[in-house]
DRENRO-444493 format. One record per atom (N, C-alpha, C): residue number from 1; residue in three letters; atom name; x, y, z. Coordinates in pm, 1 decimal. Last residue first. Example, Ala and Ser with C-alpha at 12.3 -4.5 7.8 and 13.67 -1.06 7.14 Angstrom:
2,ser,N,1285.0,-225.0,708.0
2,ser,CA,1367.0,-106.0,714.0
2,ser,C,1290.0,3.0,787.0
1,ala,N,1319.0,-569.0,780.0
1,ala,CA,1230.0,-450.0,780.0
1,ala,C,1320.0,-330.0,780.0
This chain:
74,unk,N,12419.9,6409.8,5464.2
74,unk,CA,12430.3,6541.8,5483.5
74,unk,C,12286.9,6605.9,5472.3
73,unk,N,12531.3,6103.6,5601.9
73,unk,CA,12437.7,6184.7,5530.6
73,unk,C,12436.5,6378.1,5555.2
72,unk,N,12828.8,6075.7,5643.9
72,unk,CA,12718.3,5978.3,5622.6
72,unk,C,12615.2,6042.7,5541.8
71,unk,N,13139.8,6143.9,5637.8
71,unk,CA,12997.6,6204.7,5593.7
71,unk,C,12915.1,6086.3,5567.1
70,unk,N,13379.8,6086.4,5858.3
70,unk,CA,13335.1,6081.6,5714.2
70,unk,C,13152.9,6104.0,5706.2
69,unk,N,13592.5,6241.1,6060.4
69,unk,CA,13505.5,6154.9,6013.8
69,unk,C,13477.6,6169.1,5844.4
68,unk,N,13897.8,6307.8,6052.4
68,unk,CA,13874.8,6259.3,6149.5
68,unk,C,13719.4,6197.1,6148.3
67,unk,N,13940.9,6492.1,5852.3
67,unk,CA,13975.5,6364.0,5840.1
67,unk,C,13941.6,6282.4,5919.2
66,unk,N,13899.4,6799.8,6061.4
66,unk,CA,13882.5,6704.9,5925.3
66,unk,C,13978.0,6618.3,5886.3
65,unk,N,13860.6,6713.0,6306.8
65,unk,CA,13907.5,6792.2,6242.4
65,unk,C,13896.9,6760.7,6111.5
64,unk,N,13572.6,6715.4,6572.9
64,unk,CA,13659.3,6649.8,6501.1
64,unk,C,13708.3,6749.5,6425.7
63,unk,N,13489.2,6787.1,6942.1
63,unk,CA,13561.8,6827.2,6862.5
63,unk,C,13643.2,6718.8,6756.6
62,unk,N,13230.1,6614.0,7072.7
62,unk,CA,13384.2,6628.9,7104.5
62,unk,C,13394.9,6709.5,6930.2
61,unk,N,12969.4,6498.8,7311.3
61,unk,CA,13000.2,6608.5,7225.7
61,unk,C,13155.6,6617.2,7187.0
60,unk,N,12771.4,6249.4,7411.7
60,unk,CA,12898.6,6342.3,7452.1
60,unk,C,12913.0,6423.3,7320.2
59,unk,N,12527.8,6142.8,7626.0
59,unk,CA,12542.2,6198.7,7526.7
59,unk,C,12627.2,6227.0,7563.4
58,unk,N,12244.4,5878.0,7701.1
58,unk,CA,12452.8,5902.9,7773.0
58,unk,C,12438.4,5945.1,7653.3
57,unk,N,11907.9,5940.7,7839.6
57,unk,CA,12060.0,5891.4,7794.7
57,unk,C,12154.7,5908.1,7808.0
56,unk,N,11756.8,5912.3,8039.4
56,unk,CA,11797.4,6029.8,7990.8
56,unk,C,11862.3,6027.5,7853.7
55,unk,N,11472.4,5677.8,8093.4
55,unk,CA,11592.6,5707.8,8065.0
55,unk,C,11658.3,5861.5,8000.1
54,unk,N,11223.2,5584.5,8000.0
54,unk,CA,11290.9,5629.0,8161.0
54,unk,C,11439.4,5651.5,8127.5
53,unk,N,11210.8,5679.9,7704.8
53,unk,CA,11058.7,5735.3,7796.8
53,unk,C,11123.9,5714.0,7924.9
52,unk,N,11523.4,5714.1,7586.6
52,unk,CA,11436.6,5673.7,7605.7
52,unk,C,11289.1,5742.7,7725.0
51,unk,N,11825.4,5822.5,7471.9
51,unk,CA,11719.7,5841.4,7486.5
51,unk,C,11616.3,5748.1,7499.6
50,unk,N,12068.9,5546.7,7368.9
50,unk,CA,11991.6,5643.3,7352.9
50,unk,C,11865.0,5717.8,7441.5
49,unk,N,12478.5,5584.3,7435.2
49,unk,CA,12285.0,5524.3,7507.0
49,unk,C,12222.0,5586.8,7429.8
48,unk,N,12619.0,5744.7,7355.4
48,unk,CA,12629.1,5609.6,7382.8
48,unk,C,12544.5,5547.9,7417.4
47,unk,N,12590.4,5955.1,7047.7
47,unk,CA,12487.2,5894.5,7192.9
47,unk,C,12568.7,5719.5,7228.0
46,unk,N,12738.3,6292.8,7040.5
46,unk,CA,12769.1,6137.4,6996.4
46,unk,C,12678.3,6077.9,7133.1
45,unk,N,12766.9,6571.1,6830.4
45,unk,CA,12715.5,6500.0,6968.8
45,unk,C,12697.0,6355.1,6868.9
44,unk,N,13015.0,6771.6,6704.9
44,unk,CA,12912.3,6674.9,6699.2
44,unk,C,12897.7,6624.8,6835.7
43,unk,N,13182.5,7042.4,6530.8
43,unk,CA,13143.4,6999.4,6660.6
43,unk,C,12983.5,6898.7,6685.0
42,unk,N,13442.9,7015.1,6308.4
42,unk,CA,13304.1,7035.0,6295.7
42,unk,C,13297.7,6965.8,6462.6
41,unk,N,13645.0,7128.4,6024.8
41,unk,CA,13607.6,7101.3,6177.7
41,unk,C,13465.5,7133.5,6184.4
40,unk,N,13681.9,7295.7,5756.7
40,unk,CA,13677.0,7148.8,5776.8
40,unk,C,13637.9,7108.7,5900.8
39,unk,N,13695.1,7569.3,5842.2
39,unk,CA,13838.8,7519.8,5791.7
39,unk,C,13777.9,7343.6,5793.4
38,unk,N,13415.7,7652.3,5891.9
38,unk,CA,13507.1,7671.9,5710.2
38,unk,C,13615.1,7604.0,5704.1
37,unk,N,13218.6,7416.3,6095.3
37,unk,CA,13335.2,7526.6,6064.1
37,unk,C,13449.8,7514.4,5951.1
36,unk,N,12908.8,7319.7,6227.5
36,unk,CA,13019.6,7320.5,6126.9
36,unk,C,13096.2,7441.7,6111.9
35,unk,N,12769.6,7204.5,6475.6
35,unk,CA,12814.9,7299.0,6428.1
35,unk,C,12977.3,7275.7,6357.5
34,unk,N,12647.1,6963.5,6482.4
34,unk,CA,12595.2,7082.3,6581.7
34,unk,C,12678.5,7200.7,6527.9
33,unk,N,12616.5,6631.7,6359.6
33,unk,CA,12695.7,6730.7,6324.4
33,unk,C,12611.2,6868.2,6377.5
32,unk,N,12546.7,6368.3,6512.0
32,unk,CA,12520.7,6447.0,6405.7
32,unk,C,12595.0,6598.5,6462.9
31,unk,N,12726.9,6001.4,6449.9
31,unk,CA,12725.6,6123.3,6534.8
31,unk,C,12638.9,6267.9,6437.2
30,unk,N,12860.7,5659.3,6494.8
30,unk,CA,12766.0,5786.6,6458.0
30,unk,C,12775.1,5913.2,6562.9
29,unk,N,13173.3,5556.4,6499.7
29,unk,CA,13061.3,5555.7,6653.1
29,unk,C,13026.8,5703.0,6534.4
28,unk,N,13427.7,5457.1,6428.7
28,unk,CA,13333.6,5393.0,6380.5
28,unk,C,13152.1,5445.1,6454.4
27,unk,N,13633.5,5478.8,6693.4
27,unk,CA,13647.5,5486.2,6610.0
27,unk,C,13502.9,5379.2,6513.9
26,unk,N,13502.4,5625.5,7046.9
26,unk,CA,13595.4,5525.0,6938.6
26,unk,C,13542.5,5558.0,6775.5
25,unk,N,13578.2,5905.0,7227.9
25,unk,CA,13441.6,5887.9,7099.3
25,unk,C,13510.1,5771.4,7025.8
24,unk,N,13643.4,5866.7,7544.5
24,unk,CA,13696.0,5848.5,7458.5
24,unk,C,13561.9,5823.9,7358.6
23,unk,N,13599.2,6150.8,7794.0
23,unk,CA,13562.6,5983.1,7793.9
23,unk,C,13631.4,5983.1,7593.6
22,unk,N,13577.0,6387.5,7865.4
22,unk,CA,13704.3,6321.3,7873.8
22,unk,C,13679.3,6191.2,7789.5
21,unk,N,13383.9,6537.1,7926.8
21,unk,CA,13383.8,6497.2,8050.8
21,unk,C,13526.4,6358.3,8000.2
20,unk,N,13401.6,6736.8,7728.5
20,unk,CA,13320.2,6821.2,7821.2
20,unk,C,13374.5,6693.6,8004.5
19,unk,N,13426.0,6660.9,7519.4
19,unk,CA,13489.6,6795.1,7500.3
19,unk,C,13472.7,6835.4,7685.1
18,unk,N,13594.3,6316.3,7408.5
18,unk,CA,13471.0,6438.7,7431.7
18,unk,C,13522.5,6546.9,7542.8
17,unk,N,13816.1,6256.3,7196.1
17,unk,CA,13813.6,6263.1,7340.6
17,unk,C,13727.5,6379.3,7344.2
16,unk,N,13879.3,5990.8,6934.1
16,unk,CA,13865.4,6158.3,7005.2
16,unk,C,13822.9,6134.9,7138.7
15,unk,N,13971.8,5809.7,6682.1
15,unk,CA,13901.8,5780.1,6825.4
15,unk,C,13937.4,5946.9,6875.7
14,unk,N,13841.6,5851.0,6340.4
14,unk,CA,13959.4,5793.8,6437.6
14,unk,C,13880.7,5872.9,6553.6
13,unk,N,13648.4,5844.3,6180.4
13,unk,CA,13734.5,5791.1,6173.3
13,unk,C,13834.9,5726.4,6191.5
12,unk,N,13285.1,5862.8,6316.2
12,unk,CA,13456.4,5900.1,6326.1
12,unk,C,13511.4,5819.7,6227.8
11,unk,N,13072.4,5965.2,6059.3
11,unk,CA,13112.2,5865.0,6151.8
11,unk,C,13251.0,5891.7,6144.2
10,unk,N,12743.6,6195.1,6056.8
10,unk,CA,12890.8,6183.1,6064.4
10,unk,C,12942.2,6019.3,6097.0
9,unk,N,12479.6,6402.7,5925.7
9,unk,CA,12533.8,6270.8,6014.7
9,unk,C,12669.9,6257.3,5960.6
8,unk,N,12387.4,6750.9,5954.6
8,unk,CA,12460.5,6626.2,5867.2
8,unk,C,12494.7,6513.2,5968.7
7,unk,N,12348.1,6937.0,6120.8
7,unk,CA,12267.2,6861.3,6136.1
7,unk,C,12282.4,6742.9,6080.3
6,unk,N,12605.9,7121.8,5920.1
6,unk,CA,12494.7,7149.4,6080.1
6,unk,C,12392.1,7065.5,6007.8
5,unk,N,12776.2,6934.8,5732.5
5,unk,CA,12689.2,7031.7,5735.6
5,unk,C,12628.1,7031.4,5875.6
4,unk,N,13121.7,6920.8,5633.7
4,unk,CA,13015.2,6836.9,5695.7
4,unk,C,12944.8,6982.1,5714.7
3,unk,N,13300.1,6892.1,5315.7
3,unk,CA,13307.0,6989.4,5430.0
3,unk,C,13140.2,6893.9,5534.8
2,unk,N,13464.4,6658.0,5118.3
2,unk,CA,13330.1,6735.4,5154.5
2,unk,C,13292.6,6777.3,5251.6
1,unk,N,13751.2,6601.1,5006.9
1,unk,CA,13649.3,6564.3,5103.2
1,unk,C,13546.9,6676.3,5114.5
């Protein structure tokens, strides 16, 4: 498998638990990649909402390990 890159797009594999407020990242849910690490792990933000002109959006962040996504675009 191919290590993921800072800024690379991602999709889980399997379901995780964001880092910051618990909520569950399901399985299949985009994400870009904020910081990559040598052993395979990588820290991504995931949008359940997006951004908009009234809107903030719903962003979470969670810790994957490797296997846990797959490389969309790098």
């Amino acid at each position: 498998m191919t290590a993921a890159k800072e800024y690379g797009l991602i999709r889980t594999t399997a379901a995780t638990e964001s880092i910051f407020d618990g909520r569950t990242i399901p399985v299949g849910m985009k994400g870009t990649v904020l910081e990559a690490r040598p052993d395979g792990s990588c820290l991504a933000e995931f949008a359940f909402a997006s951004q908009t002109a009234d809107t903030d959006g719903d962003f979470v962040q969670g810790i994957l390990t490797r296997g846990q996504y797959e490389i969309i675009e790098i």
